[in-house]
C-alpha positions in Angstrom: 1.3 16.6 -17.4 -1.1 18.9 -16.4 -3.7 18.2 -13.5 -6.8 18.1 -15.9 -5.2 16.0 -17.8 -4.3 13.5 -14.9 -7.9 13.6 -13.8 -9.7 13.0 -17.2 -7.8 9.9 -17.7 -8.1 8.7 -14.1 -11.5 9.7 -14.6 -11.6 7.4 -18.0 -9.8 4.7 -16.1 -11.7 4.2 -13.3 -15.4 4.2 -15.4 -13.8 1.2 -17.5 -11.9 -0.1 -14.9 -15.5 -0.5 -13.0 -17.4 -1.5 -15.7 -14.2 -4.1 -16.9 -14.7 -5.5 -13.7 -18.1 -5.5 -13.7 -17.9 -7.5 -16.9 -15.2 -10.3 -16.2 -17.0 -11.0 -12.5 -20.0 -11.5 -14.9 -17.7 -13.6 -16.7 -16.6 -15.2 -13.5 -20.5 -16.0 -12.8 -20.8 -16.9 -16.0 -18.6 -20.3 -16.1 -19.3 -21.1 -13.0 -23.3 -20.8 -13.5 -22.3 -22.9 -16.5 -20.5 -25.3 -14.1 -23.5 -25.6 -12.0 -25.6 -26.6 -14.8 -23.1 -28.6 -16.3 -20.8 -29.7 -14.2 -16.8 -30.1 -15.1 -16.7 -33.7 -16.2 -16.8 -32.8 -19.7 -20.5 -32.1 -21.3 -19.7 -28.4 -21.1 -16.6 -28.8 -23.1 -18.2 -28.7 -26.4 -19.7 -25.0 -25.7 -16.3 -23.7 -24.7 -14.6 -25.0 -27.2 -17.4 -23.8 -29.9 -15.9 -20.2 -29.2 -12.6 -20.8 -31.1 -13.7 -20.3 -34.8 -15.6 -17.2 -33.8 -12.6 -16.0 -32.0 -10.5 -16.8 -35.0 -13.2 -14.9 -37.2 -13.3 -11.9 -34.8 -9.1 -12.2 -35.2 -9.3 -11.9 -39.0 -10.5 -8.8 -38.9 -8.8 -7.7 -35.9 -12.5 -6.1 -34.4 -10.1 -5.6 -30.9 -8.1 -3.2 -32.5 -10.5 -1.1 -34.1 -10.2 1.4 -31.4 -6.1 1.6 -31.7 -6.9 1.9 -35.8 -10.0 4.3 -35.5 -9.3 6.4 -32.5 -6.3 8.2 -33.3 -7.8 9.0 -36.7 -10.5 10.0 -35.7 -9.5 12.4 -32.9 -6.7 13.7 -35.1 -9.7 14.7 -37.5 -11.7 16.0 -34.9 -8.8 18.0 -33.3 -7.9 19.9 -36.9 -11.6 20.6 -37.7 -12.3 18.2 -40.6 -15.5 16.6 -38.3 -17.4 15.8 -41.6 -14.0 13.9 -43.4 -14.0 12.2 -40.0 -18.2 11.3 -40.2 -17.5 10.0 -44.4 -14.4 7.8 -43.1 -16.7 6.1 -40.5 -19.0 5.4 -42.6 -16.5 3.9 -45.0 -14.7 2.0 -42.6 -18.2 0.3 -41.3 -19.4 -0.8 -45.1 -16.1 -2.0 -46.1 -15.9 -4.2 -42.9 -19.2 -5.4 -42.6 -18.7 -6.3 -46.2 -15.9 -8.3 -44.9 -17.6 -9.9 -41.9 -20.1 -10.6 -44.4 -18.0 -13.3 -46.4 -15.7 -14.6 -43.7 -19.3 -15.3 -41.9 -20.1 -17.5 -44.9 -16.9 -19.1 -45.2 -16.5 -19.9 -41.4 -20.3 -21.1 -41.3 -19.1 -24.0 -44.1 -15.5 -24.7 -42.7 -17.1 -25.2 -39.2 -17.3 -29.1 -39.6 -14.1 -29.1 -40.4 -12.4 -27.3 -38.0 -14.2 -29.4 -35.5 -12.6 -32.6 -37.1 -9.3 -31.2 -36.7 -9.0 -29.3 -33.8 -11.0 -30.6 -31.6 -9.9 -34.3 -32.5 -9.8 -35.2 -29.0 -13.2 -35.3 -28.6 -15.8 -37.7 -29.2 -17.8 -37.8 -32.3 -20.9 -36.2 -30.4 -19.0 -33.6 -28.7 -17.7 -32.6 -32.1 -20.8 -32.7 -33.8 -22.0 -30.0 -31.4 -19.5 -27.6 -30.8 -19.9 -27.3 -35.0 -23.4 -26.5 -34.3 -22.9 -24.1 -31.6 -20.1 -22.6 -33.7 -22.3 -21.5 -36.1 -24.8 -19.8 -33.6 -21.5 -18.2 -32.2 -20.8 -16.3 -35.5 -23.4 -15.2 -35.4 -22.7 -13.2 -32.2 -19.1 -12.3 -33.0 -20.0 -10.5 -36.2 -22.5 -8.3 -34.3 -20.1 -8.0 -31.8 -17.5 -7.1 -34.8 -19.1 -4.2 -36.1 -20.4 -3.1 -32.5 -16.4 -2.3 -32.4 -17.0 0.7 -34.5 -19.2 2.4 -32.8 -17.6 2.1 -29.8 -14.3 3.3 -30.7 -15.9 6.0 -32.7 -17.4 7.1 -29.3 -14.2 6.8 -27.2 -12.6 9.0 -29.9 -14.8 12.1 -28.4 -13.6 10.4 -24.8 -17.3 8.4 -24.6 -16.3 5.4 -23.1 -20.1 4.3 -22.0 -20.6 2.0 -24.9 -17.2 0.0 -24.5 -17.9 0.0 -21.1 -21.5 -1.4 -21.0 -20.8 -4.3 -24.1 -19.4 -6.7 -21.9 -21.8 -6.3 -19.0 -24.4 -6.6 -21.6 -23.1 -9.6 -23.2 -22.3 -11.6 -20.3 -25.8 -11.3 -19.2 -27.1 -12.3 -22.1 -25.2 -15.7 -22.1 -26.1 -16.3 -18.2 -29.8 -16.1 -19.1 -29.7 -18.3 -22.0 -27.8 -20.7 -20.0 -30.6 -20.3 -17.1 -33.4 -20.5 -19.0 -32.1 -23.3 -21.6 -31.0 -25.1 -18.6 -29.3 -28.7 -19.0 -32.3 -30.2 -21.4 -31.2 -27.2 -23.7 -27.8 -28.5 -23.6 -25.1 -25.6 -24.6 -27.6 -24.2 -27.2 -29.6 -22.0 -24.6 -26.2 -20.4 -23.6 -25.4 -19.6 -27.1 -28.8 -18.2 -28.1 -28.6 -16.0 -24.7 -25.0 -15.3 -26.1 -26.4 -14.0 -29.7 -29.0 -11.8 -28.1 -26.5 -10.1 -26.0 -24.5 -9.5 -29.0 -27.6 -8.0 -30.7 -28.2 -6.0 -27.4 -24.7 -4.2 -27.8 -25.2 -4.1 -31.3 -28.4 -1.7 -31.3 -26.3 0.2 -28.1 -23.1 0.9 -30.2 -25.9 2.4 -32.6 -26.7 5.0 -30.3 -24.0 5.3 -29.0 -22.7 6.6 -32.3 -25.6 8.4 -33.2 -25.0 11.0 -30.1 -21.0 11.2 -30.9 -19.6 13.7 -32.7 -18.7 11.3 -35.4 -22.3 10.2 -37.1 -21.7 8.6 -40.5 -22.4 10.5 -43.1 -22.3 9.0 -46.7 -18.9 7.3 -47.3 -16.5 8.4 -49.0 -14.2 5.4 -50.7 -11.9 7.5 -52.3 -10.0 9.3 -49.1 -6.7 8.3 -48.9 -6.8 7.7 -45.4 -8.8 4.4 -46.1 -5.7 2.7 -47.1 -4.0 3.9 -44.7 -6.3 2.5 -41.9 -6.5 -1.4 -43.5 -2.5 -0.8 -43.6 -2.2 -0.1 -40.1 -5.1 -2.9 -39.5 -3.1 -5.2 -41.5 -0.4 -5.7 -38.6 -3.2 -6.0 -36.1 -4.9 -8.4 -38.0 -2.2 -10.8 -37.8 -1.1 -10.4 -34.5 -5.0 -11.0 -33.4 -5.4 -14.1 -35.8 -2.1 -15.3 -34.2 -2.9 -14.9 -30.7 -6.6 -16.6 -31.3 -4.9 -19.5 -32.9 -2.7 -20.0 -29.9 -6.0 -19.9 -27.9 -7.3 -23.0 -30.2 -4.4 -24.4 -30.0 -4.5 -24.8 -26.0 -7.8 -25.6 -26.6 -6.9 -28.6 -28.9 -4.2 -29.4 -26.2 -7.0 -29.4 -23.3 -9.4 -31.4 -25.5 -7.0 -34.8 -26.1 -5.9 -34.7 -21.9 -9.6 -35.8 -21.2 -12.9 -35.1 -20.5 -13.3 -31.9 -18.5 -10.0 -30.4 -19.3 -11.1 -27.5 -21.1 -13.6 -26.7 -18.5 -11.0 -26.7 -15.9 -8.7 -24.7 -18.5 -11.0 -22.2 -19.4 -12.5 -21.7 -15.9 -9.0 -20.9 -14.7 -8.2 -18.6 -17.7 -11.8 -16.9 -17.4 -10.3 -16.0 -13.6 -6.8 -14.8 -14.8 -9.2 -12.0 -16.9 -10.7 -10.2 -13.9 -7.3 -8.5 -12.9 -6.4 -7.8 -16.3 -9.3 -6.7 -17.2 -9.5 -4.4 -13.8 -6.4 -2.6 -14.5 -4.3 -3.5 -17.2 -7.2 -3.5 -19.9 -8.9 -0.1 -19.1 -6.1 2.1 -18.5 -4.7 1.2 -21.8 -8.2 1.5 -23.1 -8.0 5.4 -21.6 -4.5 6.1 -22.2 -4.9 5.6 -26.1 -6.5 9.3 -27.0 -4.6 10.7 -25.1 -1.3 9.5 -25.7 -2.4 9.9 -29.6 -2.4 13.5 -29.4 0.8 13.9 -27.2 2.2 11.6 -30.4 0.8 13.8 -32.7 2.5 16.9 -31.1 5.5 14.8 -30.6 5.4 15.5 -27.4 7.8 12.9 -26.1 8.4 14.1 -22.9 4.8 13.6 -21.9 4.2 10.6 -23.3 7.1 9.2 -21.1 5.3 10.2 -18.6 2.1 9.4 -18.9 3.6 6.0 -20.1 5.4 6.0 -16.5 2.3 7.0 -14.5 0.8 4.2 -15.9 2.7 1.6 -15.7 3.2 2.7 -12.1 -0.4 2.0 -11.3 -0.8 -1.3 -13.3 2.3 -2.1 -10.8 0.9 -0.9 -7.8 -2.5 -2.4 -8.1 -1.2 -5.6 -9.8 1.3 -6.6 -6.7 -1.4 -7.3 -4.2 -3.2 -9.7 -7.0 -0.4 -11.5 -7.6 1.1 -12.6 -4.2 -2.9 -12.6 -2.2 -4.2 -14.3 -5.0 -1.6 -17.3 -4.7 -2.9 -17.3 -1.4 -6.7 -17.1 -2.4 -6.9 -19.2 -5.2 -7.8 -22.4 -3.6 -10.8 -20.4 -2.3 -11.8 -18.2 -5.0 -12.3 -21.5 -7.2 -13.5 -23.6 -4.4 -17.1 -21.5 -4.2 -17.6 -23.5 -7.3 -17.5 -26.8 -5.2 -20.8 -28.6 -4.8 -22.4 -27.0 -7.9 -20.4 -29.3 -10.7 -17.0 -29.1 -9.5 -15.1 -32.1 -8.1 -12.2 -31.6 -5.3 -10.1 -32.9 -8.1 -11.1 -29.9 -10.7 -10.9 -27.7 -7.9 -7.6 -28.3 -6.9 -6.2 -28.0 -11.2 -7.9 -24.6 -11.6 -6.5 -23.2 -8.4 -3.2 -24.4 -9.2 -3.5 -23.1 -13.2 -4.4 -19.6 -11.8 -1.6 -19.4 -9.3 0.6 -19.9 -12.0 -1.1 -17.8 -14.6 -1.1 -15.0 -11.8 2.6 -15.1 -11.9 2.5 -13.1 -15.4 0.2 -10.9 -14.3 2.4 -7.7 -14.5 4.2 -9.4 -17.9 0.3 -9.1 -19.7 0.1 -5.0 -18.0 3.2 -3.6 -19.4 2.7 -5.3 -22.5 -1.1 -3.8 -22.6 0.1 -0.4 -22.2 3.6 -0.7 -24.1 1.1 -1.5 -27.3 -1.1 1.4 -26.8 1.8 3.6 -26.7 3.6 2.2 -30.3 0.0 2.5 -31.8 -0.2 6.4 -31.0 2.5 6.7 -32.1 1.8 4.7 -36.0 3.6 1.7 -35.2 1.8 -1.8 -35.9 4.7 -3.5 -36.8 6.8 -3.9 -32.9 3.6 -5.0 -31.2 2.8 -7.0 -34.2 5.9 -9.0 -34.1 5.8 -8.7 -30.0 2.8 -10.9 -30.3 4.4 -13.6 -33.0 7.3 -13.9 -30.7 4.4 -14.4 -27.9 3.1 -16.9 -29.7 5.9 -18.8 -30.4 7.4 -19.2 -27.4 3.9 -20.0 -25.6 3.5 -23.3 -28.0 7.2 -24.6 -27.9 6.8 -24.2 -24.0 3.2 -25.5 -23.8 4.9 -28.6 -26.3 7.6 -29.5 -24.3 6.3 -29.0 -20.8 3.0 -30.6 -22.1 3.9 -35.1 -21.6 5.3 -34.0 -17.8 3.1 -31.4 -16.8 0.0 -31.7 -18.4 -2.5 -28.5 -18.4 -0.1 -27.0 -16.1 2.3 -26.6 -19.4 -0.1 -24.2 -20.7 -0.5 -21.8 -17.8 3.5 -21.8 -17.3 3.9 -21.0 -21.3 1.4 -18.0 -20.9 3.5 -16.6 -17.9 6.8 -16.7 -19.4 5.8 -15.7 -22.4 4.1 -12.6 -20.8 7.2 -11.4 -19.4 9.3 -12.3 -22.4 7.2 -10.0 -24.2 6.8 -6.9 -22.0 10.8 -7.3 -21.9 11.0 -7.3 -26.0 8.2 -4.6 -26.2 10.5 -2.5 -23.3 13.5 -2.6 -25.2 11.9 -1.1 -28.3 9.7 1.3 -26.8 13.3 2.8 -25.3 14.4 3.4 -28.7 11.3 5.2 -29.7 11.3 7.4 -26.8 14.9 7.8 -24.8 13.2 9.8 -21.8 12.0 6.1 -20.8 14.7 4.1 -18.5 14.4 1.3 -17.8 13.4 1.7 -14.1 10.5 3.4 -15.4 9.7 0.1 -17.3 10.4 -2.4 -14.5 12.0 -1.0 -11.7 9.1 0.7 -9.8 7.4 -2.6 -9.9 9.5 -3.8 -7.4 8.8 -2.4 -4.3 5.3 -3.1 -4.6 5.8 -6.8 -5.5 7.7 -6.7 -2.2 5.2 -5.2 -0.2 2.6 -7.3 -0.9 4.7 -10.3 0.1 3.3 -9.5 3.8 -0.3 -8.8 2.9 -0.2 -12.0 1.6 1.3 -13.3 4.6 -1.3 -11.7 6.6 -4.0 -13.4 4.8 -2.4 -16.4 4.8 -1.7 -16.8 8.7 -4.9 -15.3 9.3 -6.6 -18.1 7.0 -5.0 -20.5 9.0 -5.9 -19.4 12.3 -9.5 -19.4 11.3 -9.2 -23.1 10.3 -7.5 -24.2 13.8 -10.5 -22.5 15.8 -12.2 -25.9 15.7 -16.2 -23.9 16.1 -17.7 -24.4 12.9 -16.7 -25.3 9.1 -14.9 -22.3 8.1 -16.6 -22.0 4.1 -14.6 -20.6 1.2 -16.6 -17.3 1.3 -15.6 -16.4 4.9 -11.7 -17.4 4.1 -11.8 -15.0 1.2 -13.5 -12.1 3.1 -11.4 -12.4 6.1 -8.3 -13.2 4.1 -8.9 -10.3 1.7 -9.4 -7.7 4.1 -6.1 -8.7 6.1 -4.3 -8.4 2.9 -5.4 -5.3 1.9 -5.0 -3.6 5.3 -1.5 -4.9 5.1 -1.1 -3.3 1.6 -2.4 -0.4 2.3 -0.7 0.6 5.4 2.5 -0.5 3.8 1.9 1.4 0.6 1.2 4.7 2.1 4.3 4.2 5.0 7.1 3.6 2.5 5.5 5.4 -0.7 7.5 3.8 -3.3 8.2 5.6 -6.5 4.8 3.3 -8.1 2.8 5.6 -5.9 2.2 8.2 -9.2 -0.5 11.0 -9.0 -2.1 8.8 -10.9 -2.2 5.9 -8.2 -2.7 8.4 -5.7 -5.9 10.2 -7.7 -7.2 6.1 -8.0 -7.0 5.5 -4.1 -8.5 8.8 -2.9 -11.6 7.5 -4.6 -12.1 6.0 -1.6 -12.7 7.3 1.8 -10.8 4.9 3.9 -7.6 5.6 1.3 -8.2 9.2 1.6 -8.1 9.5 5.6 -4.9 7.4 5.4 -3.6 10.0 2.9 -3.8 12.6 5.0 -2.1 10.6 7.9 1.4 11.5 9.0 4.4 13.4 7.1 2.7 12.1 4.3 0.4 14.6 3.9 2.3 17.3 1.9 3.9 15.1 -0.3 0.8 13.2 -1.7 -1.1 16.8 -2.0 2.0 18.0 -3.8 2.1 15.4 -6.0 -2.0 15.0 -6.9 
């Protein structure tokens, strides 16, 4: 791959890897503002759990996957000239799905008492009642947040990533305020209206962020056969999305019958678990899709192997720290939410459900990337099935886990079923393109898994020693700082010492972002080699 080519999509990856951050620590601050308002014994249940039937209506039409549907048409039109076939299929593709959104809005907006009844049997009556209200306010949101989709992926088609990157920022906020302002007399109904006028925030910024693209709609154009062709490949996506949101319900359902609370501690835990994916995992397979579309088109296999192995080097060299430290950390990280709604009880259960969901940390980044990579290269149908076997395996694990381990079942059924499917996904990919081993895949993941074993040491000992100094109460805050620092310090050194294969250009383009990194670059006999190789 050529050096330009390296740097625009490191470029890509770190502006939504920020900004992905950005959005799940919003996220983060989110839950645990609702916490504080709230607290974890069960009143905000209903609130969470009045996300599912949006979800599942944001599945149905797979709004997730626009991007992997419109990008690499869209850039393939752009490439060969046709910008004005590319500006009429937009503008088809938006009426036809906002004519969709229109009706499943409807139909969701009636069924909502229902699914309640069912789903959420666990509940009481009350708690029912209003997570069918706040449902309904909820659609709302998810259909603006639906067609918002478009625009963004049109944008990210000319590499414009501001839109996709801002929508989450913008519509956490909006939930935090309405939860702020609405306060607990407002019950969950402030956080949802904050949550709908977020939604129409990134609406109207999708808007411009598709007016200054290349690809403005112009009057649509029904009768291109490349409509077809897109609801075909949106077909596959549609059900894998559906399917993974009605596992989500499902756990959901689960969480709701084991008590009062449960899915607060669930979802808190779960809303944690999305920061590292998110971080890495999310945006670089965000950044490698254009990209990796157009090295499909020229069947360029060579360099899609490697910018397939570049990638997955970083998710593994960035992911190993998280893991390992954040076994360490997680009794901390959760624990700033003690004394604003959290009991020691329910902070104990979500550290314990993030360690474990940690574990298939890497499992979730291959399979992220693996997916981008069949979908430049038109194939719906592996990732599709990926995510049924996913799917299956998480609810027969979460089932017969469930009467001995309680919540824990669920985060143990995510894990395994992570791996299980970055393995399946692995194995298929090899067959699509043989210049992929499997060392590529999984191999150079293992020497940084090992190296963060003692940065997580470090933070662990150094934890302890801070607690046996007997001054002062040692809070959460200064455990995490102190431990964090060791930890990456340990990493760091490590990492740049040993240079395992992980350490791609790509890796090495992410670290020299930073001073510190870069003066540790330069260090040593290291020095040629990471020049040569950036």
């Amino acid at each position: 791959m050529k050096k330009p080519a390296v740097k625009s999509l490191g470029r890509n990856g770190v502006l939504l890897s920020s900004a992905a951050l950005a959005s799940r620590l919003l996220g983060w601050v989110r839950i645990t503002v609702l916490i504080a308002i709230f607290g974890a014994t069960g009143q905000l249940d209903p609130l969470l759990a009045a996300f599912r039937l949006p979800d599942i209506v944001f599945g149905l039409v797979a709004a997730g996957s626009f991007s992997t549907v419109l990008v690499p048409a869209l850039a393939g039109l752009h490439a060969r000239g046709e910008v004005q076939r590319a500006r009429a299929l937009l503008a088809s593709f938006f009426l036809l799905i906002g004519s969709v959104l229109l009706l499943l809005f409807l139909l969701a907006f009636a069924a909502s008492d229902l699914f309640s009844e069912v789903v959420f049997a666990g509940m009481s009556i009350a708690s029912r009642a209003e997570a069918r209200d706040l449902s309904r306010i909820l659609l709302f949101s998810t259909s603006l947040l639906a067609l918002s989709s478009i625009g963004a992926a049109a944008a990210a088609a000319a590499d414009r990533f501001i839109a996709t990157a801002a929508n989450g920022i913008i519509y956490n906020l909006g939930t935090i305020a309405g939860a702020l302002i609405g306060g607990a007399a407002a019950g969950g109904f402030g956080a949802a209206i904050g949550t709908a006028t977020g939604a129409l925030l990134v609406f109207a910024l999708s808007l411009r962020a598709l007016a200054n693209s290349p690809f403005r709609p112009s009057a649509p154009d029904l009768r291109d056969p490349m409509i077809p062709q897109l609801f075909r490949s949106l077909a596959p996506r549609i059900a894998s999305a559906l399917s993974v949101q009605v596992l989500f319900a499902y756990f959901i359902g689960i969480a709701a019958g084991l008590g009062p609370g449960s899915i607060t501690v669930w979802s808190y835990a779960f809303t944690l678990l999305q920061v590292p994916l998110a971080l890495v995992s999310s945006a670089m397979a965000t950044a490698i899709l254009p990209r990796a579309s157009r090295m499909a088109a020229q069947a360029n296999l060579s360099a899609l192997a490697g910018i397939t192995r570049e990638s997955i080097g970083v998710v593994a060299t960035l992911y190993a720290p998280m893991i390992w430290v954040g076994i360490v950390l997680a009794p901390h990280l959760v624990g700033l939410a003690t004394g604003i709604g959290s009991s020691a009880e329910a902070v104990g259960q979500m550290a314990a459900l993030l360690s474990i969901l940690l574990l298939g940390l890497c499992g979730h980044g291959v399979t992220a990337l693996l997916m981008r990579i069949f979908y430049s290269l038109g194939d719906t149908v592996r990732p599709t099935l990926s995510d049924f076997a996913y799917d299956v395996m998480g609810v027969a694990i979460a089932a017969l886990l469930l009467p001995t381990y309680g919540l824990a079942a669920l985060a143990v059924a995510l894990s395994a079923s992570a791996w299980a499917q970055a393995a399946l996904l692995s194995w298929q990919i090899r067959r699509r393109v043989p210049q992929l081993r499997w060392w590529d895949l999984f191999g150079q993941q293992l020497a940084p898994l090992l190296l963060a074993l003692p940065a997580a040491s470090a933070a662990y000992l150094l934890i302890a020693q801070l607690d046996n100094l007997g001054v002062s109460p040692v809070t959460d805050l200064v455990r995490l700082v102190a431990g964090g620092s060791a930890a990456v310090a340990v990493y760091l050194v490590a990492l740049f010492a040993i240079q395992p294969p992980a350490s791609t250009p790509l890796a090495v383009a992410l670290f020299k972002a930073v001073p510190v990194m870069r003066r540790l670059v330069r260090l040593g006999g290291a020095r040629s080699r990471w020049r040569a190789d950036a």
